[in-house]
C-alpha positions in Angstrom: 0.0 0.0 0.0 1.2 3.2 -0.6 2.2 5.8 1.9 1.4 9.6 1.5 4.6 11.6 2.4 3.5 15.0 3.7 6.5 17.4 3.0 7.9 19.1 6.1 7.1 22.8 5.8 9.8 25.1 6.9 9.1 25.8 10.7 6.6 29.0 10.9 5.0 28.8 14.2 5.5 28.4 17.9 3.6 27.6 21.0 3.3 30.1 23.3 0.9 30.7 26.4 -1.9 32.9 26.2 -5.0 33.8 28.2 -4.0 31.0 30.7 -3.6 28.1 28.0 -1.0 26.7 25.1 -1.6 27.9 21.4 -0.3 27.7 17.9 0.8 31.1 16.4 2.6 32.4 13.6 6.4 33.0 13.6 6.5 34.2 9.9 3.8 35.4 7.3 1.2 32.0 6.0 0.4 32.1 2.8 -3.4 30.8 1.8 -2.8 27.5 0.6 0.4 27.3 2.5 1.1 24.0 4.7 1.2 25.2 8.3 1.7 22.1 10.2 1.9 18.5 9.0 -0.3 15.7 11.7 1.9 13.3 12.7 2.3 10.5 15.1 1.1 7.2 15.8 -2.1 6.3 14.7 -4.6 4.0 16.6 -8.2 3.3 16.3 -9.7 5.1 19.2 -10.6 8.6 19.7 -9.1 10.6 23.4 -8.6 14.1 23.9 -5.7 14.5 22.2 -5.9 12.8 19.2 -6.7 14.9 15.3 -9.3 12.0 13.4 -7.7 11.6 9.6 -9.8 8.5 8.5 -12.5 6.1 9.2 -11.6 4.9 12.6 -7.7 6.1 12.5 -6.9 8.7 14.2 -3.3 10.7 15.0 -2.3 10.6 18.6 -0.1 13.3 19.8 1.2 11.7 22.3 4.8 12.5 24.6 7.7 12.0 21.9 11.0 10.4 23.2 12.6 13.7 24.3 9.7 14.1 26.4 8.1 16.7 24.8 4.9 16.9 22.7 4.2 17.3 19.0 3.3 21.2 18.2 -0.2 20.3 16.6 -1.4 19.1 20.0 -1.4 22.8 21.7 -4.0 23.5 18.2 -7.0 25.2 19.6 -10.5 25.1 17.9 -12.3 27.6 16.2 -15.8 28.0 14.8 -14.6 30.3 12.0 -10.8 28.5 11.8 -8.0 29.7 9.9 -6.9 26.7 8.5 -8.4 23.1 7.4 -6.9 19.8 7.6 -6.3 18.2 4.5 -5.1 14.8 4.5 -2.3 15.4 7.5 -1.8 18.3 5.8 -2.6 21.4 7.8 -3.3 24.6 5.2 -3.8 28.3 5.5 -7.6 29.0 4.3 -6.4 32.8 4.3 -3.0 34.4 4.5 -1.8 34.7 8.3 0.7 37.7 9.9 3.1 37.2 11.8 1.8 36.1 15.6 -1.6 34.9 14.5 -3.2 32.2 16.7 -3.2 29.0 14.5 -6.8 26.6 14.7 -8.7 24.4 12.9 -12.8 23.4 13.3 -12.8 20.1 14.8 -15.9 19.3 13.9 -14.7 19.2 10.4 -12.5 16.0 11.3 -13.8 14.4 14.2 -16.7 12.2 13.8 -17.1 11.9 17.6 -15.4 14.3 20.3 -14.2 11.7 22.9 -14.2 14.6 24.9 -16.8 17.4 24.5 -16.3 20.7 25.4 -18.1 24.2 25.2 -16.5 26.7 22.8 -15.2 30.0 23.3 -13.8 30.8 20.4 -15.8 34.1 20.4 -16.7 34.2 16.8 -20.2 35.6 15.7 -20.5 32.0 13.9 -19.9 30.2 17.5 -21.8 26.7 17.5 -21.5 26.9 21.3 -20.6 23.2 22.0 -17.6 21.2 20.0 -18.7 17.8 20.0 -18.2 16.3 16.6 -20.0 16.2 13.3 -21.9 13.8 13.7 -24.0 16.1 16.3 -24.3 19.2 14.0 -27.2 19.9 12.0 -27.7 20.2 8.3 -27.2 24.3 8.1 -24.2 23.6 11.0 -22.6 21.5 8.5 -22.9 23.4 5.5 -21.6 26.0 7.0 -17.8 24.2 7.7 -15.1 25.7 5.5 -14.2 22.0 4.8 -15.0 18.6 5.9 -13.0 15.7 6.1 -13.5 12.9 3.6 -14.1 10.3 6.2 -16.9 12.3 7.5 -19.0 12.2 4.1 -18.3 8.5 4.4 -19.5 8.0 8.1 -22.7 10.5 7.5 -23.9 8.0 4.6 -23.6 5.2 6.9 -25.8 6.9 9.7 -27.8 7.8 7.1 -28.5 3.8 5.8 -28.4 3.1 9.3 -31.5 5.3 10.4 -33.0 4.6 7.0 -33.2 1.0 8.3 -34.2 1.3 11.8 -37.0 3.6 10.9 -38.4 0.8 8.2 -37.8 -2.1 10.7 -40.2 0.1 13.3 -42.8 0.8 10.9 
């Protein structure tokens, strides 16, 4: 099977601490299209907190790396109005960023599931409130995303059969 090699981008952004918690932010101008970040790690089949879904039941777990330290995706915060998108395990500048922009992504827009819930407060106009997957937003939510992950068209056809035949084996 054939492996997707995401290119290494040149180093751009740092974590820093801000308003009490970790975050991704610029270090250099982002170019729109631009790969920010590449998701990388082990993979395994189960969702926790701190793990980026990338496919049907596969998901990238930052966990601590030998050194000790952590991957710099996992300090990624969400937003409802992100300024990037995730495409493959290639993280990519939806609109050009300035130097010292917060970095985020939607994580509805990957995760099928949040294994761990949590209310937003990303502050946007747009704010959905409560990040707690795809599968839990509603139609106009969801056609409101920037971008959604291919395994999320996939698992919203299977719910779809799925209801389909629980509501014809009740009738």
């Amino acid at each position: 099977m054939d492996q997707t090699i995401i290119p290494r981008p040149p180093v751009v952004v740092a974590v820093v601490a801000r308003h009490g918690q970790h975050c991704v932010v610029t270090t250099a101008p982002v170019k729109r299209g631009q790969v920010v970040l590449a998701i990388d790690g082990p993979t395994v089949s189960t969702p926790t907190r701190y793990t980026v879904q990338v496919g049907e039941g596969l998901h990238v777990d930052a966990e601590a790396r030998t050194d000790g330290g952590f991957p710099i995706w996992r300090f990624l915060n969400h937003a409802c109005e992100p300024n990037t998108r995730l495409i493959g395990r290639a993280l990519t500048a939806v609109r050009d960023l300035p130097v010292g922009q917060e970095v985020s992504f939607d994580y509805d827009s990957t995760e099928w599931d949040m294994a761990a819930p949590f209310d937003c407060g990303c502050g946007s106009p747009k704010c959905r409130g409560i990040v707690r997957g795809f599968r839990h937003l509603s139609d106009e939510q969801r056609a409101q995303l920037i971008a959604i992950a291919p395994h999320l068209q996939t698992e919203l056809a299977r719910a779809g059969r799925e209801l389909a035949g629980a509501r014809r084996r009740s009738s």
